[in-house]
C-alpha positions as MATLAB code, in Angstrom:
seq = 'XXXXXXXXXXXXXXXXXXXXXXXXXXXXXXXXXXXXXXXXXXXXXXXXXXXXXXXXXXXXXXXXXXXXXXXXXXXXXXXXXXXXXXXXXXXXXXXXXXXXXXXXXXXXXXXXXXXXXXXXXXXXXXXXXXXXXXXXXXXXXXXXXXXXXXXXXXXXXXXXXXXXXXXXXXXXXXXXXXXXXXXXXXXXXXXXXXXXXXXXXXXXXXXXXXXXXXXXXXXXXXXXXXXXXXXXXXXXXXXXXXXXXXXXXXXXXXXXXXXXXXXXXXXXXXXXXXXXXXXXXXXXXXXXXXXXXXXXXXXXXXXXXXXXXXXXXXXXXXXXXXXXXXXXXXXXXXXXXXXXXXXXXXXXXXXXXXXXXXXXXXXXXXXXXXXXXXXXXXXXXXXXXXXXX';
ca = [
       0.000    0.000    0.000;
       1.105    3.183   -0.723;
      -1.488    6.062   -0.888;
      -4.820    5.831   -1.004;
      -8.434    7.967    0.667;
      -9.364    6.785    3.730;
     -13.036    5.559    4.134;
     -15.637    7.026    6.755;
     -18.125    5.300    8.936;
     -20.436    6.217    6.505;
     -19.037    5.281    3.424;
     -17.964    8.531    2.404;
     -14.552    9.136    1.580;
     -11.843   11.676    3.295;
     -10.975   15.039    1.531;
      -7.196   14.229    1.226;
      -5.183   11.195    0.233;
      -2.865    9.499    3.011;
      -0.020    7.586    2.437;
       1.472    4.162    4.565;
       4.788    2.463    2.985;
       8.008    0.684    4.367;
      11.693    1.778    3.519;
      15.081    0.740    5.004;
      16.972    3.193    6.332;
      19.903    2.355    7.807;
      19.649   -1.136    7.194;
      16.566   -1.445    8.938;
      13.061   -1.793    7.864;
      10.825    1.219    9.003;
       6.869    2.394    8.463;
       6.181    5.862    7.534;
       2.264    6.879    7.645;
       0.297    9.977    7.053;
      -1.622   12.723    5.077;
      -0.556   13.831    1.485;
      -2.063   16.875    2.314;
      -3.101   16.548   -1.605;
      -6.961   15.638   -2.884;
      -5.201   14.512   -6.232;
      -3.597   10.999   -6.935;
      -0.757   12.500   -9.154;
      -0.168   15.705   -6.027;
      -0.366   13.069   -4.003;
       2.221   10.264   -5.755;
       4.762   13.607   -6.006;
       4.191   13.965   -2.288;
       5.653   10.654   -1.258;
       8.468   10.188   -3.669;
      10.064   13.299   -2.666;
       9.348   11.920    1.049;
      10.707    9.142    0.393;
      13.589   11.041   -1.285;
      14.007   12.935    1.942;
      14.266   10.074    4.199;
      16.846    8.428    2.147;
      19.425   11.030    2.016;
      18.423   12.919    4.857;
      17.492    9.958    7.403;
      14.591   10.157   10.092;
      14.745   12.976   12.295;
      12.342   13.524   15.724;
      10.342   16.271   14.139;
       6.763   14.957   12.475;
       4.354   17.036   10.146;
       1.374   17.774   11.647;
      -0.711   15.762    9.029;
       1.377   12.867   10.065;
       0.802   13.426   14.107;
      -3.011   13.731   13.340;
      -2.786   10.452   11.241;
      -1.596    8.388   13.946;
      -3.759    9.611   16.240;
      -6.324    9.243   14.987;
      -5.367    5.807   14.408;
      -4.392    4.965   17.876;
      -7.120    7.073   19.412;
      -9.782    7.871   17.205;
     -10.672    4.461   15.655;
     -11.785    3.305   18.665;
     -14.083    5.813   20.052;
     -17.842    6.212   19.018;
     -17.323    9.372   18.412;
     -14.310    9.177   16.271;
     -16.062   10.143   12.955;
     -16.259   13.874   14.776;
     -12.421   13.635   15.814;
     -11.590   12.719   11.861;
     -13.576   16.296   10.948;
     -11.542   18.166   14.212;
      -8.257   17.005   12.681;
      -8.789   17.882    9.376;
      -9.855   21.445   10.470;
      -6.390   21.662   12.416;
      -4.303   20.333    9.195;
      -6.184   23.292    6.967;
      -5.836   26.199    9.826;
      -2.571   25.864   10.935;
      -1.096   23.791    8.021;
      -0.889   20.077    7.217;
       3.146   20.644    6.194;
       3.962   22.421    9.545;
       5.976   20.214   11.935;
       4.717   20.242   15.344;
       7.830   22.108   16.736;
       7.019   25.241   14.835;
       3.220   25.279   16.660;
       3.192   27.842   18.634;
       1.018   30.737   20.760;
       0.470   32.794   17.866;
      -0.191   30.311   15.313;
      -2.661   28.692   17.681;
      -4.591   31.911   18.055;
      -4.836   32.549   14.558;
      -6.412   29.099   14.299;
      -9.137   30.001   16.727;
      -9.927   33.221   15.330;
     -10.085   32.057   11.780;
     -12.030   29.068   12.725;
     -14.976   31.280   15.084;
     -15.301   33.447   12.110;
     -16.720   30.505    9.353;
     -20.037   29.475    8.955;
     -21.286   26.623    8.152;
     -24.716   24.809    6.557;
     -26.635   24.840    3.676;
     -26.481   28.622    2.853;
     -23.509   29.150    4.624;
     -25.559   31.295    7.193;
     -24.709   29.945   10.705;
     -21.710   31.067   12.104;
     -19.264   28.368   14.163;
     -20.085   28.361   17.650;
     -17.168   29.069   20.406;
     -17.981   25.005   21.706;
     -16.956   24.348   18.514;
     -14.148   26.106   18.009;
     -13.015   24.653   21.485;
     -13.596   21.214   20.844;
     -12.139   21.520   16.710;
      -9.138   23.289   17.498;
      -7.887   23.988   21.003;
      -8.365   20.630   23.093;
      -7.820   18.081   19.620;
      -4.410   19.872   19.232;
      -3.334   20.028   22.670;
      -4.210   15.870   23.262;
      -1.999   15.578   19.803;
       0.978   17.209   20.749;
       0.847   15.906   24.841;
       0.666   12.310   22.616;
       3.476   13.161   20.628;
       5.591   14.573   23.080;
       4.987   11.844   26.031;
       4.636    8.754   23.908;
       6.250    9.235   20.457;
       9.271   11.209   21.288;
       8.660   13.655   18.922;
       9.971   17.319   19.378;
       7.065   19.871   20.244;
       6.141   22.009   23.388;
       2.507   21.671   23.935;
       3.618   23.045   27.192;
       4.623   26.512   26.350;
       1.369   27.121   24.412;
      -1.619   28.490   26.638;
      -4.504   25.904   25.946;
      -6.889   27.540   28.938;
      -6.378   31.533   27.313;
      -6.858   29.615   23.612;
     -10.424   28.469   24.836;
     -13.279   30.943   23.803;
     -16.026   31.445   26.353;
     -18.885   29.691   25.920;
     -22.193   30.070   26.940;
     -24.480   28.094   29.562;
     -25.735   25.293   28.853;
     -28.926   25.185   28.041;
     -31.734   22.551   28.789;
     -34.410   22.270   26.313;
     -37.401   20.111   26.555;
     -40.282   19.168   23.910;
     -43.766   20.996   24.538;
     -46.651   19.019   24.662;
     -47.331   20.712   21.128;
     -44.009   20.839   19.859;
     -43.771   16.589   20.365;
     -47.380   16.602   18.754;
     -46.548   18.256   15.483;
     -42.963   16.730   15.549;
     -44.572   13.254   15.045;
     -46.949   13.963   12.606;
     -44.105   15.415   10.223;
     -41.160   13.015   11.240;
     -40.661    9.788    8.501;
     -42.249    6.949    9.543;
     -38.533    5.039    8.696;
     -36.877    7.104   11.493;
     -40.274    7.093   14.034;
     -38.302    3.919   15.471;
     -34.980    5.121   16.492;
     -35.755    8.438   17.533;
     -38.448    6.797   19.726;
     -36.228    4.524   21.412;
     -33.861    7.891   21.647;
     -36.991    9.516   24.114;
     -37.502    6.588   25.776;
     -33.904    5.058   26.578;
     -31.595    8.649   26.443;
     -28.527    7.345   25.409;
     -26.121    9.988   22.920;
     -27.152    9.601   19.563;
     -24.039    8.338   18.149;
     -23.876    5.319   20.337;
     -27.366    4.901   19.969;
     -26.838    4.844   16.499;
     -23.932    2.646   16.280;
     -25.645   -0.411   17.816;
     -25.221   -3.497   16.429;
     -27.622   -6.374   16.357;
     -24.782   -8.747   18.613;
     -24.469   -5.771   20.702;
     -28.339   -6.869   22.110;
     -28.755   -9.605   24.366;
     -32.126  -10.393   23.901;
     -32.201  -12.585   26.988;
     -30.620  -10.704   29.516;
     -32.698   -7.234   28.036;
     -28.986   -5.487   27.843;
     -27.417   -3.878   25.177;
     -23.579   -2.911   24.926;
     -23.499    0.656   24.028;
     -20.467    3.358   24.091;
     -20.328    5.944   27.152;
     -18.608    8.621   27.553;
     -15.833    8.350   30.159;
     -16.745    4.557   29.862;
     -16.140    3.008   26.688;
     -18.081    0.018   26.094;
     -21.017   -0.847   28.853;
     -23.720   -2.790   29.134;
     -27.052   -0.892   29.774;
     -30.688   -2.389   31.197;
     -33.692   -2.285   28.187;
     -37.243   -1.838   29.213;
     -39.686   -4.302   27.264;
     -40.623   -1.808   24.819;
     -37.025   -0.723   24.328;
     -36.283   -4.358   23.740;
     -39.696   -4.758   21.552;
     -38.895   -1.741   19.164;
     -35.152   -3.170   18.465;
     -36.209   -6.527   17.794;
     -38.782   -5.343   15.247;
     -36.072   -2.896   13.802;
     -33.601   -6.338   13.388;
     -36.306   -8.045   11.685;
     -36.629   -5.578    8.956;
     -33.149   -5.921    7.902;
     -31.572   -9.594    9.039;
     -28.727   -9.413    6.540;
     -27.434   -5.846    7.993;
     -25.688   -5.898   11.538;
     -26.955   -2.566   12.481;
     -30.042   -2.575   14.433;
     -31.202    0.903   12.852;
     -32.326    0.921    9.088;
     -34.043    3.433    6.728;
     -35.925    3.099    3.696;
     -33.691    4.659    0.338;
     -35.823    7.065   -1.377;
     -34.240    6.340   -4.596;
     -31.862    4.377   -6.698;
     -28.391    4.094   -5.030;
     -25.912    1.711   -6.163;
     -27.241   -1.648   -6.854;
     -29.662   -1.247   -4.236;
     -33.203   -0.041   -5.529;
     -35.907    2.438   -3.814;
     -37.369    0.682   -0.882;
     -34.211   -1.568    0.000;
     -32.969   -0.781    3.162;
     -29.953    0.977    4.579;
     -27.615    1.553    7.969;
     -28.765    5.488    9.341;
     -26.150    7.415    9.873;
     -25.921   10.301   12.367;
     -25.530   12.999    9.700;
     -28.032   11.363    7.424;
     -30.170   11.424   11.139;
     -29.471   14.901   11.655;
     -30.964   15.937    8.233;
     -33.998   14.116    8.804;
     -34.964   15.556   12.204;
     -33.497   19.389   10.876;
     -36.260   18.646    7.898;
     -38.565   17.846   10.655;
     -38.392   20.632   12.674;
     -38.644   22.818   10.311;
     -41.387   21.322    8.931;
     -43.375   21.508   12.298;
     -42.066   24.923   13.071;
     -40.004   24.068   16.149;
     -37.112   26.303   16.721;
     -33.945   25.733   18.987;
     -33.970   22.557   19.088;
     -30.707   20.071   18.777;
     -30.455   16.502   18.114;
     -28.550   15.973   21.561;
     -31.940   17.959   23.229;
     -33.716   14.342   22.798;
     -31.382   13.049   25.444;
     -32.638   16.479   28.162;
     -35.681   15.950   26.993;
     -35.510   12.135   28.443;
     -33.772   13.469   31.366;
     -36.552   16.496   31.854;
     -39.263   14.302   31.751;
     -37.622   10.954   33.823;
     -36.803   13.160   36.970;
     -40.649   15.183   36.623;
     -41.666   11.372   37.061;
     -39.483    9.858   39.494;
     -38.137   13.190   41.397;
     -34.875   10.576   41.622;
     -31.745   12.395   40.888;
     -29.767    9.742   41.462;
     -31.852    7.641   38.670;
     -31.555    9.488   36.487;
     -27.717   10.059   36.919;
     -27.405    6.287   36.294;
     -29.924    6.543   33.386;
     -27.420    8.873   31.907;
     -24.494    7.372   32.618;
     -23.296   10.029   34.560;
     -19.956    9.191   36.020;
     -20.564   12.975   38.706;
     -24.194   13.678   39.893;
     -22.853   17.265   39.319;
     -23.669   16.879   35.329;
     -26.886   15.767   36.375;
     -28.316   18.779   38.644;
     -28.748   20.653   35.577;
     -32.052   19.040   35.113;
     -32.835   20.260   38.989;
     -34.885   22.853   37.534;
     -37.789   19.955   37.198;
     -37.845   19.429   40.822;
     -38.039   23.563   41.191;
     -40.870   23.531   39.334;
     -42.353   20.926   41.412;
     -41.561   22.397   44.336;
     -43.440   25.472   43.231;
     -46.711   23.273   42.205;
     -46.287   22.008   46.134;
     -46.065   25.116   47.556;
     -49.804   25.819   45.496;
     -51.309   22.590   46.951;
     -50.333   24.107   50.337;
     -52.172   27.685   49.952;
     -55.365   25.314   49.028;
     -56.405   24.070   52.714;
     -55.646   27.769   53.694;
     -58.111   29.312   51.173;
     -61.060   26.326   51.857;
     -60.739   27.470   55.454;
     -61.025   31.351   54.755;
     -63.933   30.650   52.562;
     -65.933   28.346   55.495;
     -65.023   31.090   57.767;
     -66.345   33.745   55.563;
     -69.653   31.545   55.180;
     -69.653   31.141   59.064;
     -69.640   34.872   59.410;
     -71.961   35.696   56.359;
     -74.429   32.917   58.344;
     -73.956   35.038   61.592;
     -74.508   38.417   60.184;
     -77.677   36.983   58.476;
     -78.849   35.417   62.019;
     -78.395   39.046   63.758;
     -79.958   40.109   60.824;
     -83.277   38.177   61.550;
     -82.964   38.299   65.274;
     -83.711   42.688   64.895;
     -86.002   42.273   62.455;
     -88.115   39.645   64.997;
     -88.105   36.996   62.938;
     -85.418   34.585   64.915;
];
């Protein structure tokens, strides 16, 4: 192998082609691996013969390109989270800022912040109209670039100084977090305008509140059927097993049956022709292709400022207004600290305030028999000077 584009999770291929040879040097058999930096074949085959060229007369040295650094990591690291699909997109974002060519040793303050600024100021969907929000920006560039170069500084030996750049002053404020919650109307028209081919997965979504993404990514050997688990991903976790209510259980097992020859449990209808499979045959959902579908569905329904993570507070919102059980819902979560679960303590505020309502009622029952009692009175005094008592 010597270059080639590197496939996605789903399907898609990357921007740029990488490259992943042997050559002696020295005598001794070594493997170079990386980005091209180059979207061409021919760019790309130029790329690694004067590489190659370079390593032969000039020998390995303990710098690495930065295209090279975010290669192997996200090799070592990012094939093996859920969420590694979003690391691939953080990395390339880092090659294009700061420059895929640029060994690590020349990354510096100043480059770093021109990274962040250029980065907050580019927008991003259909028409290009949202602008890149400072989470974002945090989680593209500042804390990807700081875990690459602690990585290649700790564990590959490589010459950097991840510890002379300010990663904490690099971070851009962001704001609050904010819990958001479907409306009794809002679910109502969101159902009525969702497709029935993604009604399954977004229900079990409300019902279980696992992330999407390792929701998404279960497999049908990931469900024990028996046992009413399923092995998901969780954050801070890795791979854990998680209870299933019956319905839980009942809507994946109908899901499986729809597709038997595909290992993921979540399928969609095609809409058209694609490949050799026709309209009607079924296919694995994706989260982006997910993330269409529900922005196409809240649109349709008119719901604003709402997220495809908000299906996961929504869950939470609504299992603590049942069960008042912090701590249940922490393990619901997954929560490894009950402190990223008190966000949802407004719930319990709000039931607090309903309480204190209940309370006033007794209080107002016995004004109003006491103002009867006294109307009663007055109208017995009343009779009693008239003569009629």
């Amino acid at each position: 192998m010597s270059i080639y584009l590197p496939k996605r999770a789903g399907g898609e291929k990357g921007p740029n082609y990488l490259y992943d040879f042997q050559l002696k040097i020295g005598g001794q058999s070594q493997r170079f691996y990386g980005s091209t930096g180059q979207s061409t074949k021919k760019a790309a085959q130029e790329f690694v013969a004067d590489l190659k060229h370079k390593l032969r007369h000039q020998g390995v040295a303990q710098e690495m390109s930065l295209s090279e650094a975010c290669y192997r990591y996200d090799k070592e690291v990012g094939s093996k989270l859920a969420t590694g699909d979003d690391l691939l997109t953080a990395l390339e974002h880092c090659c294009r800022l700061l420059g895929d060519a640029r060994n690590l040793s020349a990354i510096d303050n100043n480059l770093m912040t021109q990274a962040v600024a250029a980065r907050s100021l580019e927008t991003y969907g259909k028409n290009k109209h949202r602008k890149v929000s400072p989470a974002t920006v945090n989680r593209q560039i500042v804390e990807p670039m700081k875990r690459v170069m602690n990585r290649a500084k700790d564990l590959w030996g490589v010459t950097c100084y991840p510890d002379k750049i300010q990663w904490s002053k690099l971070k851009l404020k962001e704001p609050k977090e904010r819990v958001r919650e479907f409306s009794t109307d809002e679910a109502t028209a969101f159902w009525q305008f969702l497709r029935e081919d993604y009604v399954p997965l977004v229900t079990f979504l409300t019902l279980r509140g696992l992330r999407v993404r390792a929701a998404i990514g279960l497999q049908t050997f990931d469900v024990d059927q028996a046992k009413k688990t399923a092995e998901v991903w969780i954050k801070g976790k890795g791979r854990t097993k998680v209870p299933l209510s019956d319905s839980q259980l009942q809507i994946i097992k109908s899901e499986m049956k729809k597709a038997p020859h595909i290992s993921q449990v979540w399928t969609y209808e095609l809409q058209r022709k694609r490949g050799k499979k026709g309209k009607g045959d079924r296919a694995p959902i994706t989260y982006n292709g997910l993330r269409q579908v529900i922005r196409a569905t809240m649109e349709e329904a008119k719901i604003d400022n709402f997220r495809i993570h908000d299906f996961r507070h929504d869950f939470a919102s609504k299992l603590l207004r049942k069960t008042r059980d912090l701590a249940l819902v922490q393990k619901a979560l997954g929560h490894s600290d009950i402190a990223s679960t008190v966000r949802y303590a407004h719930v319990l505020d709000e039931d607090i305030a309903k309480g204190m309502d209940l309370l006033e009622v007794p209080t107002n029952s016995r004004q109003d028999k006491k103002n009867t009692l006294q109307s009663s009175a007055d109208h017995i005094v009343s009779k009693g000077k008239s003569g009629n008592v």
